[in-house]
TIMI-2910 file (N, C-alpha, C, CB; in pm, 1 decimal, decimal comma, always signed):
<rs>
+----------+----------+----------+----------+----------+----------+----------+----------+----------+----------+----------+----------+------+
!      n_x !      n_y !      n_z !     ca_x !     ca_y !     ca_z !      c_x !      c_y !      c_z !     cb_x !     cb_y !     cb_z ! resn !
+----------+----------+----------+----------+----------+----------+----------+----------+----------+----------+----------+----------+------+
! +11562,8 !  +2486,2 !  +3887,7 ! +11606,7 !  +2412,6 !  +4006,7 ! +11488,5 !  +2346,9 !  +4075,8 ! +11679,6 !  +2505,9 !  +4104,5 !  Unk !
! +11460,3 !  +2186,1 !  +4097,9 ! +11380,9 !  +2158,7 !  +4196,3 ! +11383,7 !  +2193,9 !  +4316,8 ! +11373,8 !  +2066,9 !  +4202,9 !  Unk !
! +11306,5 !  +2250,4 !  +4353,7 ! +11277,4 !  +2257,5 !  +4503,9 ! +11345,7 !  +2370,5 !  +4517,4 ! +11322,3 !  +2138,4 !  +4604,0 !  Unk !
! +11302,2 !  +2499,4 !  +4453,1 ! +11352,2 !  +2577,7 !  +4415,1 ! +11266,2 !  +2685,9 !  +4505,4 ! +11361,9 !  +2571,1 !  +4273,8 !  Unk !
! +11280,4 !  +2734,8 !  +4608,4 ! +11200,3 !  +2791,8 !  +4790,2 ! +11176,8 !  +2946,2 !  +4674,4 ! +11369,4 !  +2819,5 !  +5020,2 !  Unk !
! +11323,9 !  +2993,2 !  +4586,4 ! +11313,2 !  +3167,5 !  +4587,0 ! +11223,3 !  +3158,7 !  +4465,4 ! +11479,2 !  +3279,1 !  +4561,1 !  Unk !
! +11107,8 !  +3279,9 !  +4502,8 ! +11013,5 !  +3343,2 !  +4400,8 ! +11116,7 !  +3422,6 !  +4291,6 ! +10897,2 !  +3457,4 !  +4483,7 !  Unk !
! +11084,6 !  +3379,9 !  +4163,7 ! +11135,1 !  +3492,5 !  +4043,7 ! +11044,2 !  +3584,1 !  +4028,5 ! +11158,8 !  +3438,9 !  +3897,3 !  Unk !
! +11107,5 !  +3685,7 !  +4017,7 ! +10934,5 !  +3796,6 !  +3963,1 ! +10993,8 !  +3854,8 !  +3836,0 ! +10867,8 !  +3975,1 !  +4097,9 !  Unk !
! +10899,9 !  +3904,8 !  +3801,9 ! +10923,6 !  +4019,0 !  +3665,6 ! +10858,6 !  +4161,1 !  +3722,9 ! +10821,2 !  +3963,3 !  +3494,5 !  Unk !
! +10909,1 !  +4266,4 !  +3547,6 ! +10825,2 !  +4360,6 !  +3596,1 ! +10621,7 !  +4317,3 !  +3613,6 ! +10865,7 !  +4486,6 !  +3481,5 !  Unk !
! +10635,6 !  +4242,7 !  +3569,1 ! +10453,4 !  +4211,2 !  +3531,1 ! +10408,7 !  +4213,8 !  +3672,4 ! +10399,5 !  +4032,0 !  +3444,0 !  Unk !
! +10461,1 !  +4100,3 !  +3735,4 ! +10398,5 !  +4042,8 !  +3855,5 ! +10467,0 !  +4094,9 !  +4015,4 ! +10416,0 !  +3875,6 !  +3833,2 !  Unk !
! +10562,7 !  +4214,9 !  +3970,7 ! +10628,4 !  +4268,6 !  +4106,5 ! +10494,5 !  +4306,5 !  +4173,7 ! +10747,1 !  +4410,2 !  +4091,0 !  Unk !
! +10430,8 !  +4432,2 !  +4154,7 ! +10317,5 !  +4489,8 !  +4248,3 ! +10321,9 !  +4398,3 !  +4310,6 ! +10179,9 !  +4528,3 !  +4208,9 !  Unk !
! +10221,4 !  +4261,4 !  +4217,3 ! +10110,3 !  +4176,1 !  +4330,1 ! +10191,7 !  +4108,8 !  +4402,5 !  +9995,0 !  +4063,6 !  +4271,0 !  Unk !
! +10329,5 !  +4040,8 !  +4381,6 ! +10360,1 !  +3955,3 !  +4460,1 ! +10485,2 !  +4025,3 !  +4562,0 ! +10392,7 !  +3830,0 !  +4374,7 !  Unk !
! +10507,7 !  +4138,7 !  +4536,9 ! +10599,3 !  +4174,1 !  +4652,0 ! +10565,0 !  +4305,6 !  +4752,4 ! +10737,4 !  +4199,8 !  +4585,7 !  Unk !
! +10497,2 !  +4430,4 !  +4653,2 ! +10436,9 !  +4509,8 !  +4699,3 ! +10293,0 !  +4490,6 !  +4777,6 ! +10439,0 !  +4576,4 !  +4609,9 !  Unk !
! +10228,3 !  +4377,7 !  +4715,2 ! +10110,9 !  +4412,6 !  +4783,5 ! +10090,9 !  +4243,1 !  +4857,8 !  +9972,4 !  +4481,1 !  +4662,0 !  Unk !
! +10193,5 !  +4176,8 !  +4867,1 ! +10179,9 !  +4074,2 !  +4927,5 ! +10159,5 !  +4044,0 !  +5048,9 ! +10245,1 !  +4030,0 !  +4906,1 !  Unk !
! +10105,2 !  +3989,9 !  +5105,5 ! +10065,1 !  +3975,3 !  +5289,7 ! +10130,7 !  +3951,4 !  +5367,4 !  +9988,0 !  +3891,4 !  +5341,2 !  Unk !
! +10269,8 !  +3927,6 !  +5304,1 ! +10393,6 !  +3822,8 !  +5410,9 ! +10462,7 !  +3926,4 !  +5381,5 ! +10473,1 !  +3643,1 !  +5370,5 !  Unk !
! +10542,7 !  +3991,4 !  +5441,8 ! +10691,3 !  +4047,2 !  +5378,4 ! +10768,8 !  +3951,3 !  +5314,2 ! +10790,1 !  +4103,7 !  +5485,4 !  Unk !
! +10810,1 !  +4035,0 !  +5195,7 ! +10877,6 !  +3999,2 !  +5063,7 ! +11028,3 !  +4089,0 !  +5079,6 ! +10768,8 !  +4052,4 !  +4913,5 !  Unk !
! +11122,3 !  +3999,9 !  +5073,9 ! +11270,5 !  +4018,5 !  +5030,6 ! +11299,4 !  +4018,2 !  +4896,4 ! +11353,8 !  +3920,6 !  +5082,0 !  Unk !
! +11348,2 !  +4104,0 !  +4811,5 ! +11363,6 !  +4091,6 !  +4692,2 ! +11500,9 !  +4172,5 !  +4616,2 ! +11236,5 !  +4129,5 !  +4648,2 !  Unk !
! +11628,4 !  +4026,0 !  +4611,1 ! +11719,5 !  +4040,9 !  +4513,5 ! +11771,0 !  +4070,5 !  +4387,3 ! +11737,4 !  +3995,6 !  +4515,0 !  Unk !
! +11781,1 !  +4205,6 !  +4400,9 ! +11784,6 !  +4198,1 !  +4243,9 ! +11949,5 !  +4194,7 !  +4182,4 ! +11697,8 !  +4345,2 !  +4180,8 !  Unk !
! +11923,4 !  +4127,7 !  +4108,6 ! +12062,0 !  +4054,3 !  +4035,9 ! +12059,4 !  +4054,6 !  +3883,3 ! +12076,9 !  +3888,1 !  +4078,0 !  Unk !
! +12201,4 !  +4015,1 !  +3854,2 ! +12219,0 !  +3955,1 !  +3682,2 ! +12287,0 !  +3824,1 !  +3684,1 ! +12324,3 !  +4060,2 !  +3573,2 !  Unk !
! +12260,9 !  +3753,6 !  +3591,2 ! +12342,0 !  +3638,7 !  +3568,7 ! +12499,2 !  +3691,1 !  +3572,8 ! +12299,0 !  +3567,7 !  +3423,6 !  Unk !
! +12534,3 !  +3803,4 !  +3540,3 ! +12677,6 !  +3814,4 !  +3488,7 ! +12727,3 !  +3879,4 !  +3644,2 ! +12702,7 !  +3930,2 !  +3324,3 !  Unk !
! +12680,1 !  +3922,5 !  +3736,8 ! +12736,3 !  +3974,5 !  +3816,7 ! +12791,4 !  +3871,7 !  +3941,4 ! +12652,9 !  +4074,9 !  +3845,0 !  Unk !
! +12970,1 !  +3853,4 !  +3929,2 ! +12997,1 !  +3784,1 !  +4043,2 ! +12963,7 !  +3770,9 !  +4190,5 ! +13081,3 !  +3797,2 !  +4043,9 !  Unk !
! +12923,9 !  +3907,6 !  +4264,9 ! +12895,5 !  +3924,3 !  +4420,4 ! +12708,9 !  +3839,0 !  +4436,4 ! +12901,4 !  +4146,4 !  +4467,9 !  Unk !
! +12659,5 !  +3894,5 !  +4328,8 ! +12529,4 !  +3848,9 !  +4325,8 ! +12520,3 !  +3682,1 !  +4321,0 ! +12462,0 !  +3916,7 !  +4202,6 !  Unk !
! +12637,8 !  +3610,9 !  +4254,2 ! +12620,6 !  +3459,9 !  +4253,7 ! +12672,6 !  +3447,3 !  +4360,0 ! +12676,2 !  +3370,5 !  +4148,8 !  Unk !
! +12773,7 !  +3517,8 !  +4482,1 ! +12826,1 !  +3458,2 !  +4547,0 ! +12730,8 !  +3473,2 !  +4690,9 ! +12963,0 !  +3496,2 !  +4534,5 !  Unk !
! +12648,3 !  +3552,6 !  +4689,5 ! +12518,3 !  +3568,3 !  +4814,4 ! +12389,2 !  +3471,3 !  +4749,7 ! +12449,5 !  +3772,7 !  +4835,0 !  Unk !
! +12411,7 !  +3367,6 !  +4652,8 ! +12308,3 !  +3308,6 !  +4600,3 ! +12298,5 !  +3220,3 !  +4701,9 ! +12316,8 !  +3258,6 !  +4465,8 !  Unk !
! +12367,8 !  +3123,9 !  +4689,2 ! +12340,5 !  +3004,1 !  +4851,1 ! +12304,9 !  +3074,0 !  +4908,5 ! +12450,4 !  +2922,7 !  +4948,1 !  Unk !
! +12331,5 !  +3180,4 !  +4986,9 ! +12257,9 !  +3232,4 !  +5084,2 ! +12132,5 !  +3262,9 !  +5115,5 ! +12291,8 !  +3303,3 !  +5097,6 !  Unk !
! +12102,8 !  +3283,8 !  +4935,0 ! +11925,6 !  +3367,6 !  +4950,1 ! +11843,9 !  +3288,2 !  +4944,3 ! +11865,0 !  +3471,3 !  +4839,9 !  Unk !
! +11946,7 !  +3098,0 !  +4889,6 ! +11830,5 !  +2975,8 !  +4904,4 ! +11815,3 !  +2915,4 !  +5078,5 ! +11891,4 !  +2822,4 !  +4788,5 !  Unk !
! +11953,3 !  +2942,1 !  +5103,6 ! +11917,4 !  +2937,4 !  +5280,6 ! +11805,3 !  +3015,4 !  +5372,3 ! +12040,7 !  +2989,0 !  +5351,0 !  Unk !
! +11790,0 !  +3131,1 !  +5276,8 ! +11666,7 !  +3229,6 !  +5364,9 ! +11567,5 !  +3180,7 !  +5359,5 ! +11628,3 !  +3367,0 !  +5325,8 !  Unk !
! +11535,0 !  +3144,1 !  +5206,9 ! +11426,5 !  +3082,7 !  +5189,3 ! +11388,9 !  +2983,4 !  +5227,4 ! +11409,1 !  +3073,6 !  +5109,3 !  Unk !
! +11442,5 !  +2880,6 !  +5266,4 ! +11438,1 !  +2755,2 !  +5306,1 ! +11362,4 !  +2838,7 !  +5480,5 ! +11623,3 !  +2651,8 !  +5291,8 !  Unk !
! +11462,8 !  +2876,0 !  +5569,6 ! +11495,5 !  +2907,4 !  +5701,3 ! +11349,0 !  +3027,9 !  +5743,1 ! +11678,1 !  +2980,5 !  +5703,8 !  Unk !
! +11295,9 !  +3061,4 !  +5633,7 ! +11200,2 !  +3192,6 !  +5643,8 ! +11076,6 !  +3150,3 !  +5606,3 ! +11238,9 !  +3318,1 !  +5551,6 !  Unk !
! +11071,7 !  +3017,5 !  +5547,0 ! +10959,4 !  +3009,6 !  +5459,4 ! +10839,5 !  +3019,3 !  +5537,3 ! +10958,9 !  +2887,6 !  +5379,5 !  Unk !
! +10695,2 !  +3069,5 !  +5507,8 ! +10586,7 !  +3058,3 !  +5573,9 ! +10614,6 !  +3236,7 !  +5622,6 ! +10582,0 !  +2913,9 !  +5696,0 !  Unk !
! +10739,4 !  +3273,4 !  +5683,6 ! +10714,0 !  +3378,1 !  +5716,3 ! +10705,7 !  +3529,5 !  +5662,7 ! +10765,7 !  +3365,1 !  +5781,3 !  Unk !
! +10899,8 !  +3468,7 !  +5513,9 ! +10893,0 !  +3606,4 !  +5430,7 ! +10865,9 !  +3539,2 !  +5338,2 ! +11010,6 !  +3711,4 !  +5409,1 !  Unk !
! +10859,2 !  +3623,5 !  +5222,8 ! +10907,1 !  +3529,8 !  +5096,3 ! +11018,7 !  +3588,8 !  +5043,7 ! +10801,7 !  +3512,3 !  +4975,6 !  Unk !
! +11097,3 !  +3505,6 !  +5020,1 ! +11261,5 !  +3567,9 !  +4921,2 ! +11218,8 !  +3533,8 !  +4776,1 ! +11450,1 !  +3458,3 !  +4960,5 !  Unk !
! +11254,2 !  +3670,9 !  +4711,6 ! +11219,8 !  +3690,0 !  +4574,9 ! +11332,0 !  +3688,2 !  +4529,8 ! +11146,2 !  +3800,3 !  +4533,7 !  Unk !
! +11386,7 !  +3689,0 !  +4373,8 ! +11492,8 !  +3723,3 !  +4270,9 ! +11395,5 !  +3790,3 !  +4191,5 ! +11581,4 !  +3599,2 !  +4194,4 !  Unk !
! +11488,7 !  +3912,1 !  +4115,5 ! +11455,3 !  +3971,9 !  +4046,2 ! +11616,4 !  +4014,0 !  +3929,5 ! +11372,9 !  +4071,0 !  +4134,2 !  Unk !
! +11569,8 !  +3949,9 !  +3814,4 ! +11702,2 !  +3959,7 !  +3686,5 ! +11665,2 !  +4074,8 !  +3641,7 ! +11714,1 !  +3840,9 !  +3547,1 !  Unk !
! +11772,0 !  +4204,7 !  +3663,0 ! +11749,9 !  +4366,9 !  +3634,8 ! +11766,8 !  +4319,1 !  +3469,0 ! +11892,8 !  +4509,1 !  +3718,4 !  Unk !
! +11797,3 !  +4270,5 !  +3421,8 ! +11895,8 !  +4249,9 !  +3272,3 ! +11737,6 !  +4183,1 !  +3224,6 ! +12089,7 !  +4109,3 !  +3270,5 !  Unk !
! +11669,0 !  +4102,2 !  +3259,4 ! +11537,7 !  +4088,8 !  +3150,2 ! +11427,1 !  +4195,7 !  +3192,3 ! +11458,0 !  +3920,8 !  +3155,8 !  Unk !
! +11445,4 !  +4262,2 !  +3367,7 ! +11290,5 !  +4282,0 !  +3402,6 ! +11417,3 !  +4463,6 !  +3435,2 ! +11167,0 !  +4139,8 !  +3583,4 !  Unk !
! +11411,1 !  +4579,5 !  +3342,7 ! +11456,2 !  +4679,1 !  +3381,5 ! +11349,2 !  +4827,6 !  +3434,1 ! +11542,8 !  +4693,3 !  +3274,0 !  Unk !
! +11195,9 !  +4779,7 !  +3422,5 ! +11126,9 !  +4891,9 !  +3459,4 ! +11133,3 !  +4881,8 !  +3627,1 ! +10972,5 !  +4892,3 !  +3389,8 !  Unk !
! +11099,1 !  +4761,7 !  +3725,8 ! +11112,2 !  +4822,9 !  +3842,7 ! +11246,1 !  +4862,0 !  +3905,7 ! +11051,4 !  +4750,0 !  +3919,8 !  Unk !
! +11323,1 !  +4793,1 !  +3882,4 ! +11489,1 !  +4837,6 !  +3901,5 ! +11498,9 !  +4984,1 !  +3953,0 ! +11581,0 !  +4832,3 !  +3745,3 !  Unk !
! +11462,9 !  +5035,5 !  +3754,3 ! +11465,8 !  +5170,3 !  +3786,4 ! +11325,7 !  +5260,4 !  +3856,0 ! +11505,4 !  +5225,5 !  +3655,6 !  Unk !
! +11236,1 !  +5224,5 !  +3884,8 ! +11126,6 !  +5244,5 !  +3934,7 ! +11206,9 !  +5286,8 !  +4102,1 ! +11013,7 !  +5102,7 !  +3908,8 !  Unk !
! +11268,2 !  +5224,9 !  +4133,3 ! +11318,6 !  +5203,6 !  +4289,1 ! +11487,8 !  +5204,4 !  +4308,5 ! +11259,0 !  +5043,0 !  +4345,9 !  Unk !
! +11533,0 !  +5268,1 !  +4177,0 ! +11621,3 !  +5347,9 !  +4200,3 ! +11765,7 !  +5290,9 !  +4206,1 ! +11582,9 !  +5407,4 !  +4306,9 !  Unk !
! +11760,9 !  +5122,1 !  +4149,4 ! +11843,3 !  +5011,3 !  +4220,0 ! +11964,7 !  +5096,4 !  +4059,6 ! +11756,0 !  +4775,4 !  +4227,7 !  Unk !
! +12084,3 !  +5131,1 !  +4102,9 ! +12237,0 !  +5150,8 !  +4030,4 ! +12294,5 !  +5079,3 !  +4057,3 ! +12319,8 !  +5248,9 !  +4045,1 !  Unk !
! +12332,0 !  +5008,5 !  +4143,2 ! +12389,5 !  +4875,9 !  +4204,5 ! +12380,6 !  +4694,4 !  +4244,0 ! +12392,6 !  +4915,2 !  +4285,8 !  Unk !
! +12449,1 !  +4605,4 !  +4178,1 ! +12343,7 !  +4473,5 !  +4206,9 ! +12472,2 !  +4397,1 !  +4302,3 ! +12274,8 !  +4359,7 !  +4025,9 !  Unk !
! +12486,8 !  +4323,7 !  +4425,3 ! +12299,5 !  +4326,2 !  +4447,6 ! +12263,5 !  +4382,3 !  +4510,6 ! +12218,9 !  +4233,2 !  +4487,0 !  Unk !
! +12138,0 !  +4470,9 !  +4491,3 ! +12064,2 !  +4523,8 !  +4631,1 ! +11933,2 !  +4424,2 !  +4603,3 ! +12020,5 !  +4726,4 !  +4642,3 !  Unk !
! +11925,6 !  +4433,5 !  +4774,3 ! +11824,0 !  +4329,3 !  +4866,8 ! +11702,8 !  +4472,9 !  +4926,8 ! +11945,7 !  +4222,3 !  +5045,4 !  Unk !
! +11621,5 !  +4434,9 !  +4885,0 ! +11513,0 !  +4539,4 !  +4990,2 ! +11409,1 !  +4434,8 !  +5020,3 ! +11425,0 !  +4699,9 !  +4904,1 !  Unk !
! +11342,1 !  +4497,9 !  +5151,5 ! +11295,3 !  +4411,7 !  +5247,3 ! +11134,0 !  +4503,6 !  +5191,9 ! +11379,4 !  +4418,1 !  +5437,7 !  Unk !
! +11023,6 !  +4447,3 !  +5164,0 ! +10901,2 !  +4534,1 !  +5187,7 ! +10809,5 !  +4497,4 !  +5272,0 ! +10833,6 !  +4555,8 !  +5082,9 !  Unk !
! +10714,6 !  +4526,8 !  +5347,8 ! +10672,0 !  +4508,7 !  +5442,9 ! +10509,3 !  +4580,3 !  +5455,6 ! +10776,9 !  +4546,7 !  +5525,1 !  Unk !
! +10412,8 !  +4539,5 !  +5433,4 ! +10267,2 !  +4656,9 !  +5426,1 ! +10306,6 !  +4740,5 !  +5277,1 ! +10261,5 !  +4806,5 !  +5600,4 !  Unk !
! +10363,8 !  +4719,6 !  +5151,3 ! +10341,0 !  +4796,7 !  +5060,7 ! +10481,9 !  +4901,6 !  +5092,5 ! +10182,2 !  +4854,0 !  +5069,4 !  Unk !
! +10564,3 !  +4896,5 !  +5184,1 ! +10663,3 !  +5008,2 !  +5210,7 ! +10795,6 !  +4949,2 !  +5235,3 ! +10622,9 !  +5097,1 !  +5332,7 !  Unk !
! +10889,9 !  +5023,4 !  +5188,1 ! +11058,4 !  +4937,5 !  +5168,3 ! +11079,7 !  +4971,9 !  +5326,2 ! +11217,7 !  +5027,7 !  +5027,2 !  Unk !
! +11072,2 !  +4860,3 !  +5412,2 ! +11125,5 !  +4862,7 !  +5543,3 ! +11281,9 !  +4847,8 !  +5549,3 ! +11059,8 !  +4754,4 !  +5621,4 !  Unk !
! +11336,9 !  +4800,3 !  +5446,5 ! +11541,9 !  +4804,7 !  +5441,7 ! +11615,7 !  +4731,0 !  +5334,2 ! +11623,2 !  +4720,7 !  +5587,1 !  Unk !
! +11678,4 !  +4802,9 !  +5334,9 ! +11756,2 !  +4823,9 !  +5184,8 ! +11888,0 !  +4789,0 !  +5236,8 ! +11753,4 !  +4993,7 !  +5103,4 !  Unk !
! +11976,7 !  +4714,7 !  +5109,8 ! +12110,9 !  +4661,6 !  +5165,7 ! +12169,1 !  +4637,9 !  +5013,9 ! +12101,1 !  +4506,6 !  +5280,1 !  Unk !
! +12287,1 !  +4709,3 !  +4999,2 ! +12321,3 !  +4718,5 !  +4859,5 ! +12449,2 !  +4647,8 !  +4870,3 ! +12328,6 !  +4868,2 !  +4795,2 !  Unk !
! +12491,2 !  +4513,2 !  +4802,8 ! +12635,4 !  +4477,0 !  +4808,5 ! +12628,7 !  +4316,1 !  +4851,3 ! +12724,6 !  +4579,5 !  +4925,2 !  Unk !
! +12751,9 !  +4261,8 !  +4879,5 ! +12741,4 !  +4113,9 !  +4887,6 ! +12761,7 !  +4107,7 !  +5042,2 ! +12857,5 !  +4022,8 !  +4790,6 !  Unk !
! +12623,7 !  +4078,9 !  +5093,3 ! +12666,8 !  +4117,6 !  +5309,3 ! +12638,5 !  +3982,8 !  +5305,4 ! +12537,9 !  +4247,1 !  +5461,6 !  Unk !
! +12702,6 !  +3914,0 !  +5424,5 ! +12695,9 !  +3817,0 !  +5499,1 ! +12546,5 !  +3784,5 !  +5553,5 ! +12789,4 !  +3842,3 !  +5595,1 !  Unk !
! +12570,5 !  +3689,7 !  +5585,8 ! +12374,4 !  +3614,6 !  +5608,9 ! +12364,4 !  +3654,2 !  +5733,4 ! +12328,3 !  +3409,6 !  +5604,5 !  Unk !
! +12479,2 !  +3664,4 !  +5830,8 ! +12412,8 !  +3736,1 !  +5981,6 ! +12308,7 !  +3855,4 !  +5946,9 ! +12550,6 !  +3817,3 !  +6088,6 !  Unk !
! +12421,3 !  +3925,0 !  +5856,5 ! +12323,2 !  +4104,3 !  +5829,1 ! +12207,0 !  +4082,0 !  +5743,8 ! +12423,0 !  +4248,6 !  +5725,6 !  Unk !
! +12133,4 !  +3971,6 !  +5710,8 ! +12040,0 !  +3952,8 !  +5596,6 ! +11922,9 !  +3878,9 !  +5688,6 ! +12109,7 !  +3854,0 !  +5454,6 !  Unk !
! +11978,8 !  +3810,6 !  +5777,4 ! +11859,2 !  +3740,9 !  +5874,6 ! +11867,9 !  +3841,8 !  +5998,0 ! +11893,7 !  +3555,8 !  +5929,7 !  Unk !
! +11954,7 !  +3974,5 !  +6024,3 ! +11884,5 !  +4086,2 !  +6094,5 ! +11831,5 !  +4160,6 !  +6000,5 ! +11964,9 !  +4169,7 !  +6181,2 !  Unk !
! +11820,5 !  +4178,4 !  +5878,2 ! +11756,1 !  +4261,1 !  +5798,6 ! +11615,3 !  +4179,8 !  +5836,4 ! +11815,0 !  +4272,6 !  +5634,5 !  Unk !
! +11581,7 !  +4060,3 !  +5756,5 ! +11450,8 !  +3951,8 !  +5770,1 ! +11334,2 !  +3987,0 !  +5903,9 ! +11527,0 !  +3778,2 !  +5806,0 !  Unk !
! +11415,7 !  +3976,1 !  +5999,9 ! +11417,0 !  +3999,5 !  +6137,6 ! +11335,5 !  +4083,3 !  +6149,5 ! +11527,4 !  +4033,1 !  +6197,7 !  Unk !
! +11392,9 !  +4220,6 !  +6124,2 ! +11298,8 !  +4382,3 !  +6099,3 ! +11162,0 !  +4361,4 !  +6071,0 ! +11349,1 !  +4481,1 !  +5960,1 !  Unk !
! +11157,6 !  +4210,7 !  +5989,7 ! +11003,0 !  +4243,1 !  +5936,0 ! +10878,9 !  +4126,4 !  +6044,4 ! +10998,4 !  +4188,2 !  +5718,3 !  Unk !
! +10953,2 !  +4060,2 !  +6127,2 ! +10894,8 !  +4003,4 !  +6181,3 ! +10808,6 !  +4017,9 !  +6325,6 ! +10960,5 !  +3941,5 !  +6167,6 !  Unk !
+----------+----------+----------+----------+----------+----------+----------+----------+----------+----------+----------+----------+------+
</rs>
């Protein structure tokens, strides 16, 4: 996608770019095949757009990248966790509305 605001990560590059990143990092983890996860997608390009400079909104595909998933315990897609200094400041498992996702964002600001 041009102009494409959300970071993809893998397992390779999670640490550096979400754990140990300087901005708080939001990070979706999803599958191509899962309906709730495409249907909070507009949404997670609206964050990004609406957040930029402040968080960064990540995607993360559990179906190519499965070591941090399970590293952090994710049984459910989508869950959204918020990290903040290296530490999961909030976790949100399911397809929530963008009010509850820009008070999640919020938390980290």
């Amino acid at each position: 996608m041009a102009g494409d605001k959300v970071r993809h990560l893998t397992d390779a590059d999670f640490e550096t770019e979400a754990v140990k990143a300087s901005l708080p990092v939001m990070v979706d983890f999803w599958a191509p095949w899962c309906g709730p996860c495409k249907a909070i997608g507009p949404v997670i390009e609206d964050l990004a757009t609406e957040f930029a400079g402040r968080v960064t909104i990540a995607k993360m595909n559990v179906d190519d990248n499965p070591a941090t998933p399970g590293k952090y315990g994710i049984r459910a897609i989508p869950t959204l966790i918020l990290f903040k200094n290296g530490q999961i400041l909030d976790q949100i498992t399911g397809a929530v509305g963008k009010t509850q996702l820009v008070a999640m964002l919020n938390k980290a600001l």
